[in-house]
N, C-alpha and C positions, 0 to 999 in steps of 0.2 A: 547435217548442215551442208551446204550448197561450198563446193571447192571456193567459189570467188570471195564467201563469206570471209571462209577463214583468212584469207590471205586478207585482205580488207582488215581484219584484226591483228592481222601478224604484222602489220604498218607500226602499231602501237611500241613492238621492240625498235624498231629501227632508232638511228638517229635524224632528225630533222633539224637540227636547231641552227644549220646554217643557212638550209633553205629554205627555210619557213619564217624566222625572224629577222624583222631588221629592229637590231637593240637600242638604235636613237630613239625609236617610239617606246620601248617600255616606261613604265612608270619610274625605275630607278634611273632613267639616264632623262626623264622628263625633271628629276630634280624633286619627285612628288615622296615626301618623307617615309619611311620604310614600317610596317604594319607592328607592333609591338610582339616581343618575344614569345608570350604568352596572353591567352585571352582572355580578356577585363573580366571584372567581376566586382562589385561590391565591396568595400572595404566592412560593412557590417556584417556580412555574410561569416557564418561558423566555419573558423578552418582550428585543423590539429596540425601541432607542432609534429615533425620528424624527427628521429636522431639523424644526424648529422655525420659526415663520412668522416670526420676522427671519432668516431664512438663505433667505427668496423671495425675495433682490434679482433675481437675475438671469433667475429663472424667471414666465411670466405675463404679459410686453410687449406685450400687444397689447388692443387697444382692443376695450374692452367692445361695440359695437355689430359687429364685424368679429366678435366671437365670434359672437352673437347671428345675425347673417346668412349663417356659413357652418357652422350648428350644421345637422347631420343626423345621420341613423344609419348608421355605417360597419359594416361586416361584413366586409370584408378587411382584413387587417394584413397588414405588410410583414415579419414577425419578430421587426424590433427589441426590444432590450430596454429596459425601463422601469427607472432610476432610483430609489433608495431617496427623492433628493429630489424628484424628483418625484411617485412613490406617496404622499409624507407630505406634499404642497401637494395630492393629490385628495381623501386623505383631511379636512386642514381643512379643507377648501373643501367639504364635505361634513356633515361631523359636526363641526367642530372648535369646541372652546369658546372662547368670548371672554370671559365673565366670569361665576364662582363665585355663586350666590347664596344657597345653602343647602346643607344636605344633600343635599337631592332634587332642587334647581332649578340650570340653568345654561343660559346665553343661549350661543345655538350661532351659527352662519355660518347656518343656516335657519331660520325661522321654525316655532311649535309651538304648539297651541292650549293654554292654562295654563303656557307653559312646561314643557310634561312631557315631550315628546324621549321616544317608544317603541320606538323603532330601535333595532337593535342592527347594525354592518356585518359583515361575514364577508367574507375573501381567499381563492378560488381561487388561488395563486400558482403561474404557470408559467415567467414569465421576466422577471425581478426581477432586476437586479443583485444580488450578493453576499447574495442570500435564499433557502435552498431550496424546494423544491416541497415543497407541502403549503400547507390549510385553517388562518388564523389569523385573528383577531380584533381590530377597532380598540378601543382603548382609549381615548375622549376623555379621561378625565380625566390620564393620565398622557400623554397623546400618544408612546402605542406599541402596537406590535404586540405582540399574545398569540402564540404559537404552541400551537395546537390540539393538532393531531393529522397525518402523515404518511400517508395513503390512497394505498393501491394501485390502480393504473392509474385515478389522481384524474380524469385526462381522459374516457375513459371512461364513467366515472361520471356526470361534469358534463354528457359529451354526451348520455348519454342521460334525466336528468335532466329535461333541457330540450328533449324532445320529437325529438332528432335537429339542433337547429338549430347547425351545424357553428362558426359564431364564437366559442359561446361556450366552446369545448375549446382554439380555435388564436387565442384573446386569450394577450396578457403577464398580464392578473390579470383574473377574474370576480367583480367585487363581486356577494356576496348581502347583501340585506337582509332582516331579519328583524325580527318585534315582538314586542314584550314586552307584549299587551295591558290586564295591570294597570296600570302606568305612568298610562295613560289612563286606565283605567275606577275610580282613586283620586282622580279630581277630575269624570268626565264619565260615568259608569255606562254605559248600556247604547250610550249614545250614541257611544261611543270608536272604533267601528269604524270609521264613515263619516271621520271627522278622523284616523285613521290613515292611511287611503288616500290620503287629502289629502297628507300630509305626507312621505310617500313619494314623489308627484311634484315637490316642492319637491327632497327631495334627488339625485332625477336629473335633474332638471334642472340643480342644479349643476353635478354631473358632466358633465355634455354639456359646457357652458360652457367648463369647467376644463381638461377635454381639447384643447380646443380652441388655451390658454394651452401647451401643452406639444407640440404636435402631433403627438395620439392621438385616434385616432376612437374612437367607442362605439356600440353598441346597447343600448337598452334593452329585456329581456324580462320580457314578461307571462304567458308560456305556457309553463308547467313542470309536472311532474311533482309533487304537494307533498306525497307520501308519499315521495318517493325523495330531493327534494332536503331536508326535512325528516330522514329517516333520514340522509343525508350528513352534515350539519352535526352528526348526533346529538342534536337536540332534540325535544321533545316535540311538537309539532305542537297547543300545546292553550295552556300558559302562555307557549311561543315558538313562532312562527309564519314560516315562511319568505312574502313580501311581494312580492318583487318583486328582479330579478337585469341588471345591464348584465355587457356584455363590454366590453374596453378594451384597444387595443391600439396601437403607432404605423401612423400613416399610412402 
């Protein structure tokens, strides 16, 4: 790659947001109402109930700095199946809200520059207790699953997806994540891309963490296909953006 290339990309760390934006024009300071916390769906559409984060007594025991020290990236699983309550302690621990503060705003288990939360998660679900196979959706606000849609040889699909890289077809569930970059760019313009990125690593990191509490390994992937994993999920690739994909599986 041509020296001026990289540097040209190496722009994408920096900070710009003082000299690139003037904030009276964005749309929050235009007065133009703030994008909803989570994206719409249907109210007849099938969704499953979660347990709910007082029903984490018994899951989680273990000491924060033991997570932290034996947090790596597993790529074998043993088969096991995952837990509805446990899947629904990943998912808070992830995206899960803690407290309401607007229509558009809610304070999550991660951290979000303005509070704006651009994520959206997606479920590869392959061996889930009492959940079938198929692509569905976390719902923060309601703390439940969407169900998407049922894809044919879904593994398959996922493996190839993601360049060949075999764990993430023979995990129990393949979180994708995906953004919603207006979200961001209704408070931060042009600037919204690099604090996306950002905030992406906050939530796998959790995960890593969380896995740990339940003992399931993960890898996190960076290297995916994102016309094919975008065409999977069925999104546009332009207003939702496929981000960034772990696998998760038990140890």
């Amino acid at each position: 790659m041509e020296k001026d290339l990289i540097i040209q990309y190496r722009s994408f760390l920096k900070d710009s947001i003082r000299k690139a934006i003037d904030f009276s024009q964005t749309d929050q300071n235009r007065g133009v109402a703030p994008p909803p916390v989570e994206k719409p769906y249907s109210k007849e559409r099938k969704r499953i109930d979660l347990v709910k984060f007082d029903e984490f007594i018994d899951i989680g025991k273990i000491e924060l700095k033991t997570a932290i020290k034996n947090r790596e990236s597993r790529r074998l699983y043993s088969g096991r199946s995952i837990s509805i309550k446990e899947l629904s302690f990943l998912l808070w621990a992830t995206q899960g809200i803690r407290k309401f503060l607007d229509a558009g705003h809610a304070l999550r288990t991660v951290p979000s520059a303005g509070c704006r939360h651009a994520l959206e998660t997606y479920l590869c679900a392959f061996n889930i207790e009492d959940l079938e196979e198929g692509i569905y959706r976390y719902l923060p606000v309601e703390h439940q699953l969407l169900f998407e849609f049922k894809e044919e040889r879904l593994k398959e699909k996922v493996f190839e997806a993601t360049f060949k890289q075999t764990w993430s077809a023979e995990s129990a569930v393949t979180f994708i994540w995906t953004a919603v970059p207006y979200r961001m760019e209704w408070r931060y313009d042009i600037d919204s891309s690099k604090v996306i990125a950002i905030e992406a690593g906050h939530v796998c990191q959790n995960l890593y963490l969380a896995c740990e509490a339940i003992d399931a390994g993960m890898c996190a992937i960076a290297a995916y296909d994102q016309e094919k994993m975008d065409e999977l999920l069925k999104i546009d690739g332009e207003d939702e953006i496929t981000v960034y994909i772990a696998s998760v599986g038990k140890k």
